[in-house]
N, C-alpha and C positions, 0 to 999 in steps of 0.2 A: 504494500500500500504506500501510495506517494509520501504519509503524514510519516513515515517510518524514520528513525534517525534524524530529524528537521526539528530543531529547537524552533522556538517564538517568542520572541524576547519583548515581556512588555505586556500588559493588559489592558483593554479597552475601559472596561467596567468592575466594578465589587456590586454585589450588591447581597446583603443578606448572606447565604451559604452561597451563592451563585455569584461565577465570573465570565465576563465576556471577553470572546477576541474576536480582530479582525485581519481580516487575508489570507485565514483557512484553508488549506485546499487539499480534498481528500479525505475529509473527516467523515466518520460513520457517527448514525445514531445509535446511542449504548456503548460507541466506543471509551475506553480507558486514555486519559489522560496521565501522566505523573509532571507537577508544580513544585518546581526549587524554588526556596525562598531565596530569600537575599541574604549574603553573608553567614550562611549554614548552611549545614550537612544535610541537614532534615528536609523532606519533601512530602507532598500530600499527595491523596489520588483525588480525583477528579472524574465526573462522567458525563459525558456528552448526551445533554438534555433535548436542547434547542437547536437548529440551523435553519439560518436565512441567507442563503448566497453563501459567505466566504465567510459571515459572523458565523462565531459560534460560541451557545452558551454553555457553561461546565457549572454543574452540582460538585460543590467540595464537600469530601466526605468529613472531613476533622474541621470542618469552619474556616473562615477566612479572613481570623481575625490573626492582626502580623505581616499579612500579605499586603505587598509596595506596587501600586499601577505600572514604575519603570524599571525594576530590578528584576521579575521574577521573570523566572525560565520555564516554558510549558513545552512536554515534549509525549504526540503521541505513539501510545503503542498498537496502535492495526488490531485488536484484537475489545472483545469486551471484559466484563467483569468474571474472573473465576476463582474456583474456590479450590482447594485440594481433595479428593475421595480415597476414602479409604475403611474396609471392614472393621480397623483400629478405630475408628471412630463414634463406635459401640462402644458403652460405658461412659464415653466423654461429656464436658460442659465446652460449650462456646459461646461466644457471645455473637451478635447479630451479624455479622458477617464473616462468619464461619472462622474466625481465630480461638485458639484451648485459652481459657482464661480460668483451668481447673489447676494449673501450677505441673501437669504429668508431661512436659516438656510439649516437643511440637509434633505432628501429624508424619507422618511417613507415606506420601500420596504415591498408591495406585495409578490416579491418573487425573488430573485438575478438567474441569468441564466448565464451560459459561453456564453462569445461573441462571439465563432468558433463557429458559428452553421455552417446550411447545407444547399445545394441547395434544392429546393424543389424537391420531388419526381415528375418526371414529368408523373408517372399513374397515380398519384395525380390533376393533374393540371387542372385545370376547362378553357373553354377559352374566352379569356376576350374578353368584348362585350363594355357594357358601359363605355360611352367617358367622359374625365372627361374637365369639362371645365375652361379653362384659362384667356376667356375675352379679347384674341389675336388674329384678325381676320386671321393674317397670318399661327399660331398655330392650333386655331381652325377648320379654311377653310381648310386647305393647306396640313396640317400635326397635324391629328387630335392625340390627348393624350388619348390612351385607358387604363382604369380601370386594371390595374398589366402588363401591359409595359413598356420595359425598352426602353425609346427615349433619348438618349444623346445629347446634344448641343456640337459643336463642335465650337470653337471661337478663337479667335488668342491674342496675346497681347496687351493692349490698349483698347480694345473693349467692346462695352457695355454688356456683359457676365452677370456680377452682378447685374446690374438694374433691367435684364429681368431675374433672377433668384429669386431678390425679389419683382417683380410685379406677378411671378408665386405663391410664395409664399402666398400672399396677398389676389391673386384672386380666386384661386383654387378652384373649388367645384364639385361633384360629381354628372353627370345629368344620371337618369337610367334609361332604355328603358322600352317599355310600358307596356311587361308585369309584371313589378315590380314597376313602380309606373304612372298610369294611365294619371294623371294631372301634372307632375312636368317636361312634354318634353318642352312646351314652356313657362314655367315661366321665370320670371326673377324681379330683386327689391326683396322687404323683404320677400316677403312669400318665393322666391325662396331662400333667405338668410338662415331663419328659418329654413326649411326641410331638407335642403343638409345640410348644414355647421354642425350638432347638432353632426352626426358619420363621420367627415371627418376631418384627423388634417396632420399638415406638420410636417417631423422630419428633421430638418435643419441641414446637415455638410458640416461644412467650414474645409479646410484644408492649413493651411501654408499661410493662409492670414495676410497681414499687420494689424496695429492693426484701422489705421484710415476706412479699410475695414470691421473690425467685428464692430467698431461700425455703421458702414451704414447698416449693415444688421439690429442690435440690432437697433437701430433709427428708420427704418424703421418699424420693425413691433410694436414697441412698440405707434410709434403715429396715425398709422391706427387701434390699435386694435387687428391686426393679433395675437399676442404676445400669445394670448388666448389661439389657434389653433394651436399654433408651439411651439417645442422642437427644441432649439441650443444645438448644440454641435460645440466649437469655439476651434481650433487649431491654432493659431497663429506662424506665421515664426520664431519666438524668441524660441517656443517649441521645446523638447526632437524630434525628430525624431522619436524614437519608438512611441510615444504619435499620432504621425501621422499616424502610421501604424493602428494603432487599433481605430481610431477615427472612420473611416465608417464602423467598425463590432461592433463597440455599437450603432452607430445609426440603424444599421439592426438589431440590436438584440433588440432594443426597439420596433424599429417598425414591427417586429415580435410577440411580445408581445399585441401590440395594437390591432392590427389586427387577427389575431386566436385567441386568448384569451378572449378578449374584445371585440371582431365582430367590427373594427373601419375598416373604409378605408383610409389608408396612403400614403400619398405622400413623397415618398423619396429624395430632393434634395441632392448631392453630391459636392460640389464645392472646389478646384481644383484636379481634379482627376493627372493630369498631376504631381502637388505637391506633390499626395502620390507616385506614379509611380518614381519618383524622391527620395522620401525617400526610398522609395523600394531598388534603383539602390542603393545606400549609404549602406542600411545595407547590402547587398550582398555584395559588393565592402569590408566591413571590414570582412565579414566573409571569406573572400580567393577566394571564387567563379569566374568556369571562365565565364566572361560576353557573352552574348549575342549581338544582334541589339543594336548598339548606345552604348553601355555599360549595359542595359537593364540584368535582367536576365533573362537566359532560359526559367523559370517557370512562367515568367510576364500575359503568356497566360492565365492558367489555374488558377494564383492569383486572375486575372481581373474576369474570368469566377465564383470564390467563392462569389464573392461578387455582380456582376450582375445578376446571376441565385437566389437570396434568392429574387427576385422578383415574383409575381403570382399571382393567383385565387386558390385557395384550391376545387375542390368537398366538398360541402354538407354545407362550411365554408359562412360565411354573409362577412367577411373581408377581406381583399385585401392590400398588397402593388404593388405600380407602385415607379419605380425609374426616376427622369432626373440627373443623370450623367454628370458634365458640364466637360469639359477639354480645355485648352489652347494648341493650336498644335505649336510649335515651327515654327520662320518662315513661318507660315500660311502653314506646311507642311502636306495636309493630310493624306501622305502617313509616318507619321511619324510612329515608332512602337506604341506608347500608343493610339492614335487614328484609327490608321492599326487594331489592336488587340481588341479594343474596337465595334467600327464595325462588325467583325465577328461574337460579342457576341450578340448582340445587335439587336433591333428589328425594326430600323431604325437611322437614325441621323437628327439633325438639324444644318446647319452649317450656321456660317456668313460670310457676304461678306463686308469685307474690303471698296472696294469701294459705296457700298450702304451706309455705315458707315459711309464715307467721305461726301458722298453728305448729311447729315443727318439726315435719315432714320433712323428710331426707331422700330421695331426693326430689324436693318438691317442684315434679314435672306435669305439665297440663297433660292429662289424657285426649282430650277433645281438643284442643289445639295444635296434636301434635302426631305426628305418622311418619311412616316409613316407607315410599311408595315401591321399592324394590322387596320389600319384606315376603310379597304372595309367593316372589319363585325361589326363597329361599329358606322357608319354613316346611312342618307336615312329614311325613314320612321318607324317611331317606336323609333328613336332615335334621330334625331339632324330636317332634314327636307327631305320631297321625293325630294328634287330637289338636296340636297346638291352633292350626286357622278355626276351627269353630269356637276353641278356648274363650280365643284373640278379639274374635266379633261379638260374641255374649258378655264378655268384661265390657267393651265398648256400648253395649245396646243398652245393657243395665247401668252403667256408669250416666248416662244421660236422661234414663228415668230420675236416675238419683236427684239430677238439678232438677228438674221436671218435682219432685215430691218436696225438695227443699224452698222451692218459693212457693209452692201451696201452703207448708207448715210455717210459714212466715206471716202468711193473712190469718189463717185459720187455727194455728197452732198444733202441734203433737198429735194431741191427745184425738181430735175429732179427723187424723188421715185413717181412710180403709186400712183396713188389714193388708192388703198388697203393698201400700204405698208405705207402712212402714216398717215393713219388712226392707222395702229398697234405701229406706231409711238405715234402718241396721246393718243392712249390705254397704251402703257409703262409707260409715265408721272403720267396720271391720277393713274395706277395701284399703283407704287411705291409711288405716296404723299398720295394719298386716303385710299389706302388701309394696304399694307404695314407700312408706318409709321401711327405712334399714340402715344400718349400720355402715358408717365410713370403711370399715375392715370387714365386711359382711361378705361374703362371695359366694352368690349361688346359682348352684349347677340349673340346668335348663328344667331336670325334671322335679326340683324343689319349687322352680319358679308356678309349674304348671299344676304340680301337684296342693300347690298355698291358692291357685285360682282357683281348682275346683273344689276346697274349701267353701270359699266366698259362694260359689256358685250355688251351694246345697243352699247357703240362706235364705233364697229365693225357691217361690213357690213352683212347681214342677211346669205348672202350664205360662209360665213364664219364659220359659226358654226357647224361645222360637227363630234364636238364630244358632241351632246346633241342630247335627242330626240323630232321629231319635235314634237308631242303632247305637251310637253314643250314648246318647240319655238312658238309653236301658240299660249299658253295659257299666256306667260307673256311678249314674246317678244315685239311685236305689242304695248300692251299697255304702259310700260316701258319707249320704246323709245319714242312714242307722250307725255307722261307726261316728260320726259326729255327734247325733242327741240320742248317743246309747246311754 
């Protein structure tokens, strides 16, 4: 490339983290800058944001505060931003743009990639089947995690977002339908430990968290052991902005690497997506741009869509990434743009409820607000249990009597609902303490989850169940409930 070896002495403009030059020739968009200051060793990098003819603007990543309009020396490198790869990078901490800042020296690269990569080709795309399991009866049953989907949590401020981001982390494993592994549909305990967990790792990004928050994350998996299995990458709210920007395309570009290359199955957590969406709106905002929704830019759509589509199943590939995406909606608004926007991408959402929060429900996730649209072909026989979709639909159908009986007993009171209604009354209770919440260190197997639903299920009266099949109903109902009010 012509910009190759050719210093440029001098800078047009500062402005904020961004500098301008002029008389550029050759420059790529997303290309790597390196910026000598004046009278020192030390240099910064720099990323090609903007071009107009022969101007061209640079995002400095360390700030640009020390830097002289006539002394400093810019010199491109033909190439964009990459990061170093390597299987060593299991077990490790890094910070937002993929440097060890865990003190276990440096990376020993495989092979460095640029971080822009690409959506998957969707002739490509194989479609995902097997469910990966969480240990969340709510997640599991309700709104099942299938093997390279993208299911975002959608969560408000205050809310226990981060807990249930690192019990996903913690518990995460890989359960695969039976033509691909015969024995491993109802394991659970160490054998199930052993087989799944050996090719399944977490690539963790935090983004614009406090610092007492990255060490709960780093705490946590380091005294479960998880640590093993998981790759941080820690942007803390003190960091560069741009450092934010590029934080969840090194963690996709790692866990792209692990997975097609290394035949690994990855789980992508994302946490706070809202964070980078906000750092987003900021570099836009200096770069003159006119905004969008909320101040949002234009392009927020198809940003979100770069970085949610490097999710998948590859044809003919053994590896997989699935992403969970978490984001904070402003005002518990879900109509906000970055969760608006995220949604369309997206192959369902999980959101919390506030109020289940308050009564304290762990983890307090909306039923009725919340799905998993890939869940039908990866539930049922062959994968989780033949009972789980009718399970799945009669928690959902009762679950909405339940509000349906709770604003009658709000006019009328308690005492004067049918005997149906408050039986669905009793059902809501038990569902929400029983089921719903659990325990931060609680982890349960698919058929503890299924077998706590048809629990609930007995509480309800028989001709109530009209979205399962009776063959079902006659094989477990009857029994269930005389073992329950034996």
């Amino acid at each position: 490339m012509e910009t190759l070896n050719i210093q440029y002495a001098g800078l047009h403009q500062v402005n904020g983290p961004l500098v301008a030059l002029d008389g550029v020739k050759g420059a790529a968009y997303e290309e790597i800058a390196e910026i000598e200051l004046e009278n020192t060793a030390a240099s910064r990098i720099g990323r090609v944001i903007q071009m107009e003819g022969e101007k061209v603007v640079l995002q400095v990543f360390e700030g640009t505060s020390g830097i002289s309009l006539t002394n400093t020396k810019t010199r491109f490198t033909g190439k964009g931003l990459e990061i170093p790869l390597s299987t060593e990078m299991l077990g490790r901490v890094m910070n937002g743009a993929g440097k060890p800042i865990d003190g276990l020296g440096t990376i020993f690269a495989e092979k460095t990639a640029d971080i822009n990569g690409r959506a998957l080709n969707p002739v490509a795309r194989d479609y995902p089947i097997d469910y990966i399991h969480t240990g969340i009866s709510s997640i599991d049953g309700l709104m099942t995690l299938i093997k390279g989907q993208k299911l975002p949590i959608f969560s408000g401020s205050g809310l226990s977002h981060n807990k249930l981001a690192a019990q996903i982390a913690r518990q995460a494993r890989l359960r695969r339908g039976e033509e691909e592994s015969e024995n491993s549909r109802y394991q659970s305990g160490d054998n199930f430990e052993k087989q799944d967990r050996k090719d399944f790792a977490v690539v963790f990004a935090a983004m614009g968290v406090q610092n007492d928050t990255a060490e709960f994350f780093r705490r946590s998996f380091e005294e479960t052991g998880a640590i093993e299995h998981v790759v941080m990458f820690l942007n803390l709210s003190s960091d560069p902005i741009i450092e934010r920007i590029l934080t969840p395309r090194c963690a996709l570009t790692l866990a792209e690497y692990l997975a097609f290359e290394k035949n690994m199955h990855i789980l992508v957590i994302m946490t706070d997506m809202t964070s980078y969406c906000e750092a987003l709106r900021e570099f836009s905002s200096s770069k003159g741009e006119i905004p969008g929704r909320k101040g949002y830019p234009g392009y927020l759509y198809s940003d979100l869509a770069s970085l949610y589509e490097r999710a998948g199943v590859i044809e003919g590939s053994s590896g997989s990434v699935t992403q969970i995406p978490i984001l904070t909606m402003p005002n518990d608004d879900i109509t906000h743009p970055v969760p608006d926007l995220t949604a369309y991408i997206t192959e369902g959402q999980m959101v919390f409820d506030r109020g289940l929060d308050s009564l304290g429900v762990y983890p307090g996730l909306s039923v009725l607000l919340s799905l998993s649209r890939l869940m039908k072909d990866g539930i049922g026989e062959g994968f989780t249990r033949p009972d789980h979709p009718d399970v799945t639909n009669q928690l959902f159908a009762a679950y909405a009597r339940v509000g349906e009986a709770r604003s009658l007993a709000s006019v009328i009171g308690e005492d004067e609902l049918s005997v149906t209604d408050r039986a669905y009354m009793n059902f809501g209770r038990h569902f929400e303490r029983n089921f719903l919440h659990q325990g931060a260190d609680e982890n349960r197997s698919i058929d503890e989850t299924l077998d706590l639903a048809w629990d609930l299920i007995c509480l309800l009266p028989k001709t109530e169940l009209d979205r399962m099949n009776s063959a079902l109903i006659e094989e477990n109902y009857n029994e269930k409930r005389a073992e329950k009010f034996k």
